[in-house]
N, C-alpha and C positions, 0 to 999 in steps of 0.2 A: 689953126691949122684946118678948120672944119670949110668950107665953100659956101658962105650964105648962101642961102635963096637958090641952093643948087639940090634938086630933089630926084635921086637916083630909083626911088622906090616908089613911083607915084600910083602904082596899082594898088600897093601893099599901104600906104598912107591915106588911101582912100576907102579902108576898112578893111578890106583881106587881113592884115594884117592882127587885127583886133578879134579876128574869128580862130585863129594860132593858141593853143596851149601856151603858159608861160616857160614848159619846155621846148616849143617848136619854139616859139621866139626867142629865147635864149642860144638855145641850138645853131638857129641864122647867125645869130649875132657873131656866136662865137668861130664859124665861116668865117668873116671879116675879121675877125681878128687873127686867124690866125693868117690867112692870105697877106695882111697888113705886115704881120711879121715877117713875111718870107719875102717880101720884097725889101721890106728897110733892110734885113743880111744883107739882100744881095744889091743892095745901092742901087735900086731903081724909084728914087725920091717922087719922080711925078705917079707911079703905079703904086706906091705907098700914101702918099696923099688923098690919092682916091679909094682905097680897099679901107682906108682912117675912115674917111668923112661918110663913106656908107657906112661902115663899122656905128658910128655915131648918130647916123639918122636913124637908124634899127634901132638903137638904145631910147634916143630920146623918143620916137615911136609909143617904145614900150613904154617909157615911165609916163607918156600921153595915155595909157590905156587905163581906161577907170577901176578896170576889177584889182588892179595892182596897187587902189590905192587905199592900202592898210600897211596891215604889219610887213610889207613887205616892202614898200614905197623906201624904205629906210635901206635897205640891201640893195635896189635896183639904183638909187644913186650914190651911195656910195662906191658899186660896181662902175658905174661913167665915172665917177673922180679917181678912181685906181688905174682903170687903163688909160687915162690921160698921162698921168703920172708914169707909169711906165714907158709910157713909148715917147715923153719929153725928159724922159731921165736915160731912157735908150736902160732902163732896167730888162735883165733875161725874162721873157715871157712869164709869169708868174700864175697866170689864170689858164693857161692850157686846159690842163686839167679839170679846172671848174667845168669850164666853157663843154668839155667830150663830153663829161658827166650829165649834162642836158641834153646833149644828139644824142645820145645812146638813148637815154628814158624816151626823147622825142619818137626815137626808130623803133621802139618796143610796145609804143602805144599802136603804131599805126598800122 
């Protein structure tokens, strides 16, 4: 589902993005995700596509960034294999909540 070689975030890929708390980056992500949801409810498959495949460049981003890689390398992809799973299981959004739980700490820091 994801758009090879189609790169929506090319500022944020280019290091901005690595400079993000792992609550702002979270925080983003979780933007995409839930945009991604409001549009598969409302059956607009090509704006759902593309709210996924940014959803997924955010992520894989983050799990690209090196301070994430310890104890937590283990949560950040398991987090990409659950929202896969969700949203090709067409399961009720499950990580909402996760996802607010980081915008919030993100908006508190700033």
């Amino acid at each position: 589902m994801t758009l090879p070689g189609v790169q929506q975030h090319a500022s944020l890929a280019a290091g901005r993005w690595f400079e993000l708390s792992l609550a702002e980056q979270l925080g983003n992500i979780g933007s995409e995700y839930e945009r991604a949801w409001r549009w598969k409810r409302q059956g607009r498959q090509d704006y759902f596509e593309k709210a996924f495949a940014r959803m997924l460049e955010l992520l894989d981003l983050t799990l690209a960034d090196r301070r994430w890689h310890n104890h937590r390398l283990k949560e950040l992809t398991r987090l990409r294999e659950q929202t896969c799973q969700e949203f090709n299981n067409e399961q009720r959004p499950g990580l909402s909540k996760y996802f607010l739980y980081f915008g919030i700490l993100a908006r508190s820091r700033a």
